[in-house]
Backbone as JSON Lines, residues from 0, in Angstrom:
{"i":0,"aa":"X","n":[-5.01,7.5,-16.24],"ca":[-6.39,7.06,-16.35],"c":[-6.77,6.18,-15.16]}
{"i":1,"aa":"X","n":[-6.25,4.95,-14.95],"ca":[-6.28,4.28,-14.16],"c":[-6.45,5.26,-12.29]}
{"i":2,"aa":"X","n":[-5.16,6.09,-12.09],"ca":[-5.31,7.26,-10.71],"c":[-6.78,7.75,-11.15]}
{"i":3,"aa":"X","n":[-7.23,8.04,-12.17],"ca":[-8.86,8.73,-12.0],"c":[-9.65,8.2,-11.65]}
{"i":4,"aa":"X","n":[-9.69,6.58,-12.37],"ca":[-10.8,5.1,-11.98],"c":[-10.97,5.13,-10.44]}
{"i":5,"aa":"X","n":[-9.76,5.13,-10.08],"ca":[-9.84,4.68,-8.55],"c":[-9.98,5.79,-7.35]}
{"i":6,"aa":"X","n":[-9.45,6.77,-8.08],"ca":[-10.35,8.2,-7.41],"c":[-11.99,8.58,-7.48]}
{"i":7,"aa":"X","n":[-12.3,8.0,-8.84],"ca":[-13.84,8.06,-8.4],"c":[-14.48,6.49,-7.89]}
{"i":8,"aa":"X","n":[-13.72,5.52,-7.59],"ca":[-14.66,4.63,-7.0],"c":[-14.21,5.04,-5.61]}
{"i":9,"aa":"X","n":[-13.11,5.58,-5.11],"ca":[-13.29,6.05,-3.52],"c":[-13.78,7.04,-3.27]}
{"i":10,"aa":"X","n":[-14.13,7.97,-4.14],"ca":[-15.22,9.42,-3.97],"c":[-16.77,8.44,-3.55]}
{"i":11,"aa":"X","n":[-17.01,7.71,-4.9],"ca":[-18.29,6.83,-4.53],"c":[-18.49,6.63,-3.47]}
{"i":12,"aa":"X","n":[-17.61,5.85,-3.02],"ca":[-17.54,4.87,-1.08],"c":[-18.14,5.72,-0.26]}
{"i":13,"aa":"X","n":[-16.86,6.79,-0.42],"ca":[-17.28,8.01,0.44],"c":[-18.63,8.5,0.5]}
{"i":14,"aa":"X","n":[-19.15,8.74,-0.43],"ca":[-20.37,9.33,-0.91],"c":[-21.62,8.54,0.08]}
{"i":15,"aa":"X","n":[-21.5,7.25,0.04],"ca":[-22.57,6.22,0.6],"c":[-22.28,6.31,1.81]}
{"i":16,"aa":"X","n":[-21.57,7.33,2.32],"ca":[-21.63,7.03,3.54],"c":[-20.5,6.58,4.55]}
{"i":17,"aa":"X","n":[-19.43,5.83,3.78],"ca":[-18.58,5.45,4.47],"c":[-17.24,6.12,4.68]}
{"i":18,"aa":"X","n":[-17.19,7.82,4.82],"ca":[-15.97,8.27,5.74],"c":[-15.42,9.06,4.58]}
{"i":19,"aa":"X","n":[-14.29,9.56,4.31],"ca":[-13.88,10.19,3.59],"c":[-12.11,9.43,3.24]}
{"i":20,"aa":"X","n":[-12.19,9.22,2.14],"ca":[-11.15,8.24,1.77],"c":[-9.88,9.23,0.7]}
{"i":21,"aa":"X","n":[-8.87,8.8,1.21],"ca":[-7.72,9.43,0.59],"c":[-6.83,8.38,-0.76]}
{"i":22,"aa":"X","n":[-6.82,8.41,-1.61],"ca":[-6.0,7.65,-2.92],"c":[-5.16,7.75,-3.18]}
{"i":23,"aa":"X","n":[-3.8,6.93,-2.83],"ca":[-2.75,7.15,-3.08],"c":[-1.72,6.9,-4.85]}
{"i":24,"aa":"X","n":[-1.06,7.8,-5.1],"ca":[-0.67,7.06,-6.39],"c":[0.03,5.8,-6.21]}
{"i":25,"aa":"X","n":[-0.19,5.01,-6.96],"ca":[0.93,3.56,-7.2],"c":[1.93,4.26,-7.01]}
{"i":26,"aa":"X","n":[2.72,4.7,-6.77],"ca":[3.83,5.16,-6.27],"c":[4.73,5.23,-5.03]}
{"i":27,"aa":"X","n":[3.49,5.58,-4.27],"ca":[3.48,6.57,-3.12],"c":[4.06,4.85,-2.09]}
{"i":28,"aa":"X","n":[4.2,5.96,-0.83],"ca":[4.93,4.96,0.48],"c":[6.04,4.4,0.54]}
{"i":29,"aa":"X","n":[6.11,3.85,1.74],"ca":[7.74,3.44,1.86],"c":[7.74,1.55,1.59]}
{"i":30,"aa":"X","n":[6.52,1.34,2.24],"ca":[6.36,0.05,2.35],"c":[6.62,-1.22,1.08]}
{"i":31,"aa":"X","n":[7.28,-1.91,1.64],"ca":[7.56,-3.53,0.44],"c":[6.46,-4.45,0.8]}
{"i":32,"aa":"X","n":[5.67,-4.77,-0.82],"ca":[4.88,-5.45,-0.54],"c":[5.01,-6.78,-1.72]}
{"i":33,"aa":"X","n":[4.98,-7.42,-1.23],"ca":[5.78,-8.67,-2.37],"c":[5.32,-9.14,-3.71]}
{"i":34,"aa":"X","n":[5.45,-9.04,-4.74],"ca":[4.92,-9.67,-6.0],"c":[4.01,-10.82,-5.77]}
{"i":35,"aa":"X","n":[2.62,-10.92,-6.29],"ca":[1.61,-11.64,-5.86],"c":[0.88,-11.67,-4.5]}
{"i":36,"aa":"X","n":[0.88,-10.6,-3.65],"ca":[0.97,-10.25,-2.46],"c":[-0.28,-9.15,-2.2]}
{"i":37,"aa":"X","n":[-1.26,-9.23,-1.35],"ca":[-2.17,-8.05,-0.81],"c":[-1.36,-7.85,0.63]}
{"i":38,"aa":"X","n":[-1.18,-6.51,0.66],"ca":[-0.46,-6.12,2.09],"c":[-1.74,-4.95,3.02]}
{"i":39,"aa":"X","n":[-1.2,-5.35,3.87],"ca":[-2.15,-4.16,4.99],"c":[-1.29,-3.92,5.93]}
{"i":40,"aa":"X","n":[-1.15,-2.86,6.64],"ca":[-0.32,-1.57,7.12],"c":[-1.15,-1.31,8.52]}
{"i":41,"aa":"X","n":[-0.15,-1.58,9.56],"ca":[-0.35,-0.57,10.78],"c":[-0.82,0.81,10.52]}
{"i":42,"aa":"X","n":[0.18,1.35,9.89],"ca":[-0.02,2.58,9.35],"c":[0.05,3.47,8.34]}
{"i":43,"aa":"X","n":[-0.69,4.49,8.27],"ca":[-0.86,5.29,7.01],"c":[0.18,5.26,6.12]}
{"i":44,"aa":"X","n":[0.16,5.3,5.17],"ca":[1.21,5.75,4.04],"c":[2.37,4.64,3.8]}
{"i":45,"aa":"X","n":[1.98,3.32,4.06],"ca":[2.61,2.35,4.07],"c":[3.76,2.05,4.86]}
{"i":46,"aa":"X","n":[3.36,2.8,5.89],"ca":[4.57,2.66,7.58],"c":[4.32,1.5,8.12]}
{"i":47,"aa":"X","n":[5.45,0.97,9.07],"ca":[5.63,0.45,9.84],"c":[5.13,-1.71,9.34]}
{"i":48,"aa":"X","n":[5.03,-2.25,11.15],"ca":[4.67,-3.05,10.16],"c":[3.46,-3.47,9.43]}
{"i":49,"aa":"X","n":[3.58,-4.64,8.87],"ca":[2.42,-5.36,7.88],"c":[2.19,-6.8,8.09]}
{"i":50,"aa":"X","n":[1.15,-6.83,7.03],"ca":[0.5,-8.17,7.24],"c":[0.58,-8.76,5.6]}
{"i":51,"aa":"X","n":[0.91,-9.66,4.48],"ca":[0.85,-10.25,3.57],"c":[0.36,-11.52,3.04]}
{"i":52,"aa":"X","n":[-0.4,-11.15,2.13],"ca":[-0.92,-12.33,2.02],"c":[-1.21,-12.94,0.81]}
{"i":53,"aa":"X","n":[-0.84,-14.19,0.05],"ca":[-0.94,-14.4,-1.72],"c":[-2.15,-15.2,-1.97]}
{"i":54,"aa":"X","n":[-3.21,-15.48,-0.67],"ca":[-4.22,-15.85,-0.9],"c":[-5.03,-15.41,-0.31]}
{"i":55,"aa":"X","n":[-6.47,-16.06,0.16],"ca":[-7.66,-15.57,0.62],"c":[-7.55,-16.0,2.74]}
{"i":56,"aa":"X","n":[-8.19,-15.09,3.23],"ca":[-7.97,-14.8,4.37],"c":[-9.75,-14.32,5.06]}
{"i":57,"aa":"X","n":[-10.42,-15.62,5.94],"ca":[-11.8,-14.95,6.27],"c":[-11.59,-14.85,8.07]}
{"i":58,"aa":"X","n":[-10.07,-14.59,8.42],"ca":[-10.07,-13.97,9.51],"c":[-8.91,-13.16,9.46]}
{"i":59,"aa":"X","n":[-8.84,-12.07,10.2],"ca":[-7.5,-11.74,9.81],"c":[-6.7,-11.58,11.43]}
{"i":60,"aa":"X","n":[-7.55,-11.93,12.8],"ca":[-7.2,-12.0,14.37],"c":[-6.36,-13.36,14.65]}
{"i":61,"aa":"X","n":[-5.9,-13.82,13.45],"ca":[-4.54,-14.64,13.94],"c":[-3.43,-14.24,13.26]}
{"i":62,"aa":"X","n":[-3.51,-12.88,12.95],"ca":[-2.32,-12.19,12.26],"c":[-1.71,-11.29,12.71]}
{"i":63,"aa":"X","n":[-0.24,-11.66,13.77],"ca":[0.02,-10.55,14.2],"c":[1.63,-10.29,13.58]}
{"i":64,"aa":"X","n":[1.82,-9.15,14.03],"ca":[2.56,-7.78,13.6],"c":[4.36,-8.25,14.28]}
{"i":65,"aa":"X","n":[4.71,-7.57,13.63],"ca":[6.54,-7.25,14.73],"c":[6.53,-6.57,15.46]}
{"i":66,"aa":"X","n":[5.12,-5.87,16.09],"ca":[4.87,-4.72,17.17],"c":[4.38,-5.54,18.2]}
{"i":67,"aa":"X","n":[3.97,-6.77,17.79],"ca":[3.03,-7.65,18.4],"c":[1.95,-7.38,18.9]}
{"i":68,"aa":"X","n":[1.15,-6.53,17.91],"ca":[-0.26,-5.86,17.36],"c":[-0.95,-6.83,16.16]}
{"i":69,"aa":"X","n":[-2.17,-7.04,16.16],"ca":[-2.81,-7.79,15.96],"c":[-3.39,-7.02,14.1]}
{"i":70,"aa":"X","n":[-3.56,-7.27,13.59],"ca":[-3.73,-6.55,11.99],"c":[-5.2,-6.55,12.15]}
{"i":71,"aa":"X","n":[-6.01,-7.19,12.58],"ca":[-7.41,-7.09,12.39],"c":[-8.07,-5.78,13.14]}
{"i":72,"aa":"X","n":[-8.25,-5.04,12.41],"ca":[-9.36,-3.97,12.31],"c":[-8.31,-3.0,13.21]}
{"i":73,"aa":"X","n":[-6.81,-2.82,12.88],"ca":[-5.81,-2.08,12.97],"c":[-4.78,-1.79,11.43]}
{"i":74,"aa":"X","n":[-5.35,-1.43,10.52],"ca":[-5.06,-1.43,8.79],"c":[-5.13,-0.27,8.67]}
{"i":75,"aa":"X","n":[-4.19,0.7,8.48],"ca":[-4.41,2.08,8.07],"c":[-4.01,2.27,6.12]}
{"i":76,"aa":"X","n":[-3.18,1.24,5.76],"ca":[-3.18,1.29,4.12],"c":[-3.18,-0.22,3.81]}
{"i":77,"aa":"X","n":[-3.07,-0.15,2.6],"ca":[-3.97,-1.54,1.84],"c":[-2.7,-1.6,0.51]}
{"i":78,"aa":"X","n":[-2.26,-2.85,-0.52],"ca":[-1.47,-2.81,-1.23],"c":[-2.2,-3.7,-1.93]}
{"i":79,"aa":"X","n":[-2.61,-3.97,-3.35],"ca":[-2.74,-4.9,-3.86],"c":[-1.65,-5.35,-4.8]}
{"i":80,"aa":"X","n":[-0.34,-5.99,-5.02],"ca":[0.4,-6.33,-5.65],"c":[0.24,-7.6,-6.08]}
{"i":81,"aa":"X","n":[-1.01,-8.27,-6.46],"ca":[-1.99,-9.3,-7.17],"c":[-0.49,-9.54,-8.49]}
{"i":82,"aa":"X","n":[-1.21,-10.45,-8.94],"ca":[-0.82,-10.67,-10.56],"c":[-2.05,-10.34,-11.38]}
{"i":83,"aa":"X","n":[-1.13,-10.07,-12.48],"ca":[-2.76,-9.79,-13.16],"c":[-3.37,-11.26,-13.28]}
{"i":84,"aa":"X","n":[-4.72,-11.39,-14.21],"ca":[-5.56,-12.46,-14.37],"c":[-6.91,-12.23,-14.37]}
{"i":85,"aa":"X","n":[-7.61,-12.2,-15.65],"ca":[-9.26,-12.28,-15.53],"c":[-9.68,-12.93,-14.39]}
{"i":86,"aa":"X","n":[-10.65,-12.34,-13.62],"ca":[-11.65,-12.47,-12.45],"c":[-10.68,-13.23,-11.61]}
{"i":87,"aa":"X","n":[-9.64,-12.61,-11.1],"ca":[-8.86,-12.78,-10.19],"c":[-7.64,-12.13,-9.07]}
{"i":88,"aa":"X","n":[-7.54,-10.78,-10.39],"ca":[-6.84,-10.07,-9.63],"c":[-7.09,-8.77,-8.39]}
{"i":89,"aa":"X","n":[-8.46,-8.72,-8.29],"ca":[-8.98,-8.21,-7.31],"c":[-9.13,-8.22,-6.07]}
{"i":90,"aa":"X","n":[-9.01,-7.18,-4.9],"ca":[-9.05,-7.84,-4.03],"c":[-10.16,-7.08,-2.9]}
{"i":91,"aa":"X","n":[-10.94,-7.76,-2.3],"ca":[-12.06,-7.37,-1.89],"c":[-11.63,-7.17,-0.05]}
{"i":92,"aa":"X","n":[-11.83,-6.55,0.56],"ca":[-11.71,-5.55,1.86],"c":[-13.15,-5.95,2.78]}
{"i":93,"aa":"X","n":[-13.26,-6.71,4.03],"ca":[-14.37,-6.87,5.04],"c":[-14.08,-6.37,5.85]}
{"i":94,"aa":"X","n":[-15.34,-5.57,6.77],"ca":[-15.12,-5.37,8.09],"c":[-15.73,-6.09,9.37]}
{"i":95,"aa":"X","n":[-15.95,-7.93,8.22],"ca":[-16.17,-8.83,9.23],"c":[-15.56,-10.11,9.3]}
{"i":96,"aa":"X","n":[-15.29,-10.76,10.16],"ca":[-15.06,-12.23,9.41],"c":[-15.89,-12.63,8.36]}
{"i":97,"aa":"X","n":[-15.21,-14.1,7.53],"ca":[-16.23,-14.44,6.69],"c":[-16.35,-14.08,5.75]}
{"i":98,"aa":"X","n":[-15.75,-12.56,5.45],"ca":[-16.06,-11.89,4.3],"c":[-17.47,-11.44,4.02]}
{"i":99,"aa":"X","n":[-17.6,-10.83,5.56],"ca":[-18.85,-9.74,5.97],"c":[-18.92,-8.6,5.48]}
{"i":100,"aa":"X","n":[-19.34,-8.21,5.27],"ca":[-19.41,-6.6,5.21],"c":[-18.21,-5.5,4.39]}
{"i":101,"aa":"X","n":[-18.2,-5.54,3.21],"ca":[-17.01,-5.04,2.32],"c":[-17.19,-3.68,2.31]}
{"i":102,"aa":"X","n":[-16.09,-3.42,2.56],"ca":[-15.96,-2.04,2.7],"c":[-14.6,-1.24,1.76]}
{"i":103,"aa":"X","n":[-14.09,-1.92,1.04],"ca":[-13.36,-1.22,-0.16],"c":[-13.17,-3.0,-1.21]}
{"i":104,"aa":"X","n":[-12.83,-2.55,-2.53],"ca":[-12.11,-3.64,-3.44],"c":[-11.19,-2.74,-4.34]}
{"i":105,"aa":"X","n":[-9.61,-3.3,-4.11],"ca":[-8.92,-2.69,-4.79],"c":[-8.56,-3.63,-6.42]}
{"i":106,"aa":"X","n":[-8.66,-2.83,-7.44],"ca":[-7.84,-3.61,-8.64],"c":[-6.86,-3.51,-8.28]}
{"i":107,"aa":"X","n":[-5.94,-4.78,-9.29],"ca":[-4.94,-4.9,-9.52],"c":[-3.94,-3.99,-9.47]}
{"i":108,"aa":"X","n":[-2.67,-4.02,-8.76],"ca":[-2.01,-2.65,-8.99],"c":[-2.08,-1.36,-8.16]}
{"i":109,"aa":"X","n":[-3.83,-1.15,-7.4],"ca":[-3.84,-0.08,-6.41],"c":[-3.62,-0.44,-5.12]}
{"i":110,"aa":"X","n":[-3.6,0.79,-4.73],"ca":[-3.34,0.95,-3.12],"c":[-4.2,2.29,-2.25]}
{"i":111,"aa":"X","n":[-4.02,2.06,-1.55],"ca":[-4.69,2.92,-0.33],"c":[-4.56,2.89,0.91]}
{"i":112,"aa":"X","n":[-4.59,4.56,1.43],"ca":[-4.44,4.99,2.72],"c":[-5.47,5.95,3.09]}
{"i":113,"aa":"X","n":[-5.53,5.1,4.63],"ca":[-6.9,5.65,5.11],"c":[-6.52,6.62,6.83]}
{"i":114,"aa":"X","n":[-5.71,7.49,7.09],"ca":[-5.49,7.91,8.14],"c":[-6.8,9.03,9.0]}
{"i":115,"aa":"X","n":[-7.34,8.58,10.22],"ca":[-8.42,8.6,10.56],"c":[-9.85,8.92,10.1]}
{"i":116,"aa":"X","n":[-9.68,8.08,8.8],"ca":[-11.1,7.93,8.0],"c":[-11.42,6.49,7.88]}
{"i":117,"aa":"X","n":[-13.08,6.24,7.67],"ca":[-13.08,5.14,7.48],"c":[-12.71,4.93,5.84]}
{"i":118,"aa":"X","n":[-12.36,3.55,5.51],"ca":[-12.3,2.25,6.51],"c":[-11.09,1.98,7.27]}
{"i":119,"aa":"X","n":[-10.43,2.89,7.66],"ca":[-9.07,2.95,8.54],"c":[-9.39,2.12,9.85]}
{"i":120,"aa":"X","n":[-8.53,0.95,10.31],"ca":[-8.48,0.27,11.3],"c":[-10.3,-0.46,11.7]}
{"i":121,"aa":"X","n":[-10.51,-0.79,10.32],"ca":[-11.43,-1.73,10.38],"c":[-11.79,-2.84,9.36]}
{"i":122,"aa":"X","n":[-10.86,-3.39,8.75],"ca":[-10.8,-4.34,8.0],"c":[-10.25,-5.96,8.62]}
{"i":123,"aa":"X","n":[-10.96,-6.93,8.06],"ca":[-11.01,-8.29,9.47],"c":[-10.99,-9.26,8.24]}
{"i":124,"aa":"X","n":[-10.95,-9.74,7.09],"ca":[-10.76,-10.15,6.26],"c":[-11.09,-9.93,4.81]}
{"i":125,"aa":"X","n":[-10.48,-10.92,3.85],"ca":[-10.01,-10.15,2.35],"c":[-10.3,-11.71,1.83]}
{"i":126,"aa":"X","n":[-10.45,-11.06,0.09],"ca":[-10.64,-12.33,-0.16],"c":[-10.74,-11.67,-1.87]}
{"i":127,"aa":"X","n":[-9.71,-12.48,-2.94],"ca":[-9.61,-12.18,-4.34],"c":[-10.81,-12.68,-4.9]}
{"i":128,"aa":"X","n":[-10.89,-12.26,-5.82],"ca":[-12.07,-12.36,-7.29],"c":[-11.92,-11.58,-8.05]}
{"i":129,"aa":"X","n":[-12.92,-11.7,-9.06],"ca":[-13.11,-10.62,-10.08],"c":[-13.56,-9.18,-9.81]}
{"i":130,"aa":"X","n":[-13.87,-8.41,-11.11],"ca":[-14.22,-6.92,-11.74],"c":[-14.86,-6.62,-10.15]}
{"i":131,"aa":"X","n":[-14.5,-5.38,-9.57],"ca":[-15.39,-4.93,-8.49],"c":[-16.36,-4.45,-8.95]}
């Protein structure tokens, strides 16, 4: 049930305009992303390295990589490994500082990969809350 929820809120995205988005199962990838943790990915399918984070973040250009690549608006997948918690375990996706311009919110638990679609390699800060 939950793989359907989140297949039609990235059909939605898509729909408005913003690119054509791929949904991965909770399953899927290679990548470790830590308990209480939102992760973002160099690359697709949870390759290579990452960026982690157990709180809120309104830049993400002082975050660099083991490639010594910079994570801001270079994010090809997304991890939310939140805890659960009413109006908290969410995690909301910008493609500006500040928490400009949102361009995905994952619940609790999902993930996503975006290989040359948007919002692939354009996300610049994140920031938890509630129900998307």
């Amino acid at each position: 049930m939950r793989s359907k929820i989140v297949g039609l809120l990235f059909a939605l995205v898509a729909t408005l305009g913003l690119g054509l988005m791929t949904a991965a199962p909770a399953t899927a990838g290679t990548g470790a992303c830590a308990s209480g943790n939102f992760c973002a990915w160099y690359y697709s399918n949870y390759e290579g390295p990452s960026a982690s984070w157990s709180g809120n973040d309104p830049n993400w250009s002082d975050n660099y990589l083991s490639n010594g690549a910079n994570i801001d608006n270079d994010d090809q997948s997304w991890r939310n490994n939140g805890t659960a918690c009413a109006g908290c375990d969410h995690v909301r996706i910008y493609d500006g500082y500040n928490y400009s311009g949102q361009i995905a919110c994952l619940h609790f638990g999902d993930e996503g990969w975006y290989p040359n679609a948007n919002p692939a390699d354009r996300g610049s800060s994140h920031r938890w809350g509630g129900e998307c």
